[in-house]
N, C-alpha and C positions, 0 to 999 in steps of 0.2 A: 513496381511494387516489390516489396524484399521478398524471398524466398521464403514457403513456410516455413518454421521452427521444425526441430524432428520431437519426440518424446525425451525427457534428459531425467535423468536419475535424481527422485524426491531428496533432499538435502532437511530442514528443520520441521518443515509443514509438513502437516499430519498425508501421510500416502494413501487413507482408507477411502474405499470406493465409496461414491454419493449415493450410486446407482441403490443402494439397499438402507434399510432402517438401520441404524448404528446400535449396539450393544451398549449399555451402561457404561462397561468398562472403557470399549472405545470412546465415548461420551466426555470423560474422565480424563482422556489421557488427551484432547485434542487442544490444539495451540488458540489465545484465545481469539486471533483472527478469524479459524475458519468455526471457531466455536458460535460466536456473534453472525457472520453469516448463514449459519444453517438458522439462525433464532431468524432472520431474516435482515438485519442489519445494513444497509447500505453505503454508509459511510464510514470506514473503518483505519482511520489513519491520526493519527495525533494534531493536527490542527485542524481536522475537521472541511468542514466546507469552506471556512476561511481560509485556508491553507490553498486548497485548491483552488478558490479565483485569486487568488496572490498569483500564481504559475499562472494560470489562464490570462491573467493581464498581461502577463509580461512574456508571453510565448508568443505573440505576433500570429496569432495561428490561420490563415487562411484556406482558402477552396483549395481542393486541390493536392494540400501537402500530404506527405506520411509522414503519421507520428507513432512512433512504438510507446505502448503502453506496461512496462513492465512491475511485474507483481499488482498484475491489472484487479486480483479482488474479484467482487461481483460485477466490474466492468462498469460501475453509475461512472469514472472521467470519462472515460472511454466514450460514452455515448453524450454525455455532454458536450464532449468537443467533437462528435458525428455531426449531432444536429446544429450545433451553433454555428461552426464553421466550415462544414462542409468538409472537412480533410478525413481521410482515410485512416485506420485507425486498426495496427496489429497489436490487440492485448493478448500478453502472455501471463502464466502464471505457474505454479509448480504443482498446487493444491487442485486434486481433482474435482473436492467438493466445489473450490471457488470457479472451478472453470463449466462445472455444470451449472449455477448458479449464474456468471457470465451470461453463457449461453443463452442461456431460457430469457435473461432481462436483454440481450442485447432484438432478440425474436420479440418479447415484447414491444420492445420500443422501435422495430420496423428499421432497426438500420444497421440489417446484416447486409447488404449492399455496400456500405463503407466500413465495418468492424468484422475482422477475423479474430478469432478466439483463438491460442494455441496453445498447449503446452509447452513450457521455454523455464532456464534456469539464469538467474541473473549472472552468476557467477562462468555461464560456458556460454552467450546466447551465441546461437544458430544463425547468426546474419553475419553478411560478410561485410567487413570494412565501410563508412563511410554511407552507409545505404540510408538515413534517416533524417527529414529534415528536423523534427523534435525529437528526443527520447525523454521520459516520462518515468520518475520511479517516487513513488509517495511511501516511504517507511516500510524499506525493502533492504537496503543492504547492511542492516544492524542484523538479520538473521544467519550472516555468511561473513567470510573474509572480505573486509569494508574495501577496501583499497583494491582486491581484484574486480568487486563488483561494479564500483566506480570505476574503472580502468574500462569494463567492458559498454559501460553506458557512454564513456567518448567514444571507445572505440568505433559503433554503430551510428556514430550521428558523423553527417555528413560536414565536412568543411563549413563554414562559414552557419552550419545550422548551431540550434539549442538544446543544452541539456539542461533539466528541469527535474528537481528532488527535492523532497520533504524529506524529513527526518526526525526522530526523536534527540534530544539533547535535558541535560539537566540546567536548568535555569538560575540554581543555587546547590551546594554543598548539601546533597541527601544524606539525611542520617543513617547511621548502619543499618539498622530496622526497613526502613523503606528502601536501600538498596538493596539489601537481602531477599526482602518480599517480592521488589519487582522482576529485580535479575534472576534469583535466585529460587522465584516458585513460580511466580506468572509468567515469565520469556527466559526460561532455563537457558544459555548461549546466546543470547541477545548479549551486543555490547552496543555503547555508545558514550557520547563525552561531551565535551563544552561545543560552544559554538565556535570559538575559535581551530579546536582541533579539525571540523565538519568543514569551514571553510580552506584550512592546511592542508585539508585530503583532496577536495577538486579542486585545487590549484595547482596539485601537485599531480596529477592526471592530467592537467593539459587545457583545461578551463583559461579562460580567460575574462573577462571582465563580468567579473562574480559579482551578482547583487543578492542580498540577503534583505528578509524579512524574518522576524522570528516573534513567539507569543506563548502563551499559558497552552498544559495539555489539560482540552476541556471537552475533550471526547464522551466520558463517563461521568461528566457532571451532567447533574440534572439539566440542568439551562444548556447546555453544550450537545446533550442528546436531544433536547427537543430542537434544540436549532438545526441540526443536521438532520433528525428524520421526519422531522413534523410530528404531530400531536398523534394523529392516525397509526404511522405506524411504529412511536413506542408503546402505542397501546396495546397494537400488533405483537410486537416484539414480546410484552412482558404476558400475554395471552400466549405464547407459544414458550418460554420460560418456564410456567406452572400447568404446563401440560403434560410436562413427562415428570414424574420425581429424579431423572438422572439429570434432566437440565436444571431444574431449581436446587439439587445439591451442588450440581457445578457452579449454579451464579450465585450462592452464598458462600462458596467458598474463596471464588473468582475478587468478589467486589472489596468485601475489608482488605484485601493485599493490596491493590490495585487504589484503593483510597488513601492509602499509607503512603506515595510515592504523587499522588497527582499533587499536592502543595511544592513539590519537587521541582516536577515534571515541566516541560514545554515543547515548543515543535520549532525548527528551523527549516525555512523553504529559499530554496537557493536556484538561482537562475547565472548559466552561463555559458557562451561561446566559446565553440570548437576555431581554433584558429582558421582562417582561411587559406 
């Protein structure tokens, strides 16, 4: 089993402690990852729960293996690939709030026996060399230097194992308006590019036989929310939204930017081997 993670220095996600009620201000200022999971969100990545059995299919994943889960979120792969296949499962993430959230679902769902929660930074992770038979990053390294954090997701996977990432990508030529909006108010330093650029960067990390799937970003459409949380809990979700007036000012200011960029938008999920 790899070595725990040590604590690594907050990078874009929000560093404010879970542990207490949030200020309006802080409410305000938080990225909207960790913003949709404190509403209680579980699926927070640009292709959604498609994306993720895309990777699941094609990760061969057995009893037995370790898989690093990086920018693990509230931990729902993580424990999806606990229980389905039995392998061991280190999710890290940099966001306190997403790791207390973790936490508490990984206790939920009874399979803290195979999932460690850690704090870990894509861009420095804590494992040495080669230790991983999967590594795991679902629309993580657009918050950081792309190319170091790919570099660092072969570097942890072991010879002949798999690296496995989603990613954000624009599916067509975004107007200025909706590249402004998404870049430039809803993921302030978020970068990212075509699918061909996504495919040129882990190939050029050391990937090898790259398979690509890729689709529409339908995360924040209706039909794409309800397919990812179920009925239940967006109902959950938007009950906790107009509970506080600092969260229904954040999701009406959130949604029209973010709707501006989804005709855009799409997701690339990319499966590939570490030479042997």
């Amino acid at each position: 089993m790899a070595t725990p993670a040590t604590p690594a220095a907050p990078t874009t996600r929000s560093p404010s402690s879970p542990s207490r009620r949030l200020s309006a201000a802080e409410i305000n200022q938080l990225d909207p990852y960790v913003f949709f999971a404190l509403l209680g969100k579980r699926v927070i990545h640009p292709g959604g729960r498609r994306s993720t059995e895309e990777l699941l299919r094609a990760a061969q994943l057995t009893a037995g293996q370790h898989v690093l889960d990086v920018g693990c979120g509230v931990a729902t792969t993580a424990i999806a690939i606990a229980r389905r296949f039995g392998a061991h499962v280190t999710a890290v993430d940099i966001a306190p709030l997403m790791l207390e959230r973790a936490g508490t679902n990984v206790q939920a769902a009874k399979q803290a026996n195979r999932i460690a929660v850690e704090q870990g930074d894509i861009s420095a992770l804590r494992f040495a060399d080669d230790t991983f038979d999967r590594v795991l990053a679902e629309a993580v390294t657009m918050f950081v230097d792309r190319r170091q954090a790919v570099r660092e997701l072969v570097r942890v996977c072991k010879p002949g194992g798999l690296v496995l990432a989603t990613e954000f990508l624009w599916r067509s030529p975004p107007s200025d308006g909706a590249r402004t909006a998404f870049l430039g108010e809803v993921c302030p330093g978020m970068s990212f590019d075509s699918l061909d650029d996504w495919v040129s960067m882990y190939s050029d990390a050391g990937l090898a036989d790259l398979r690509v799937t890729s689709g529409p970003f339908e995360m924040m459409t209706p039909t794409g929310f309800i397919a990812d949380e179920g009925l239940g809990n967006c109902l959950a979700i938007m009950g906790r939204a107009f509970s506080r007036p600092a969260y229904l000012k954040k999701m009406l200011w959130l949604m029209p930017r973010v709707n501006r960029a989804v005709p855009y938008l799409g997701y690339i999920a990319l499966v590939g081997q570490k030479p042997a």
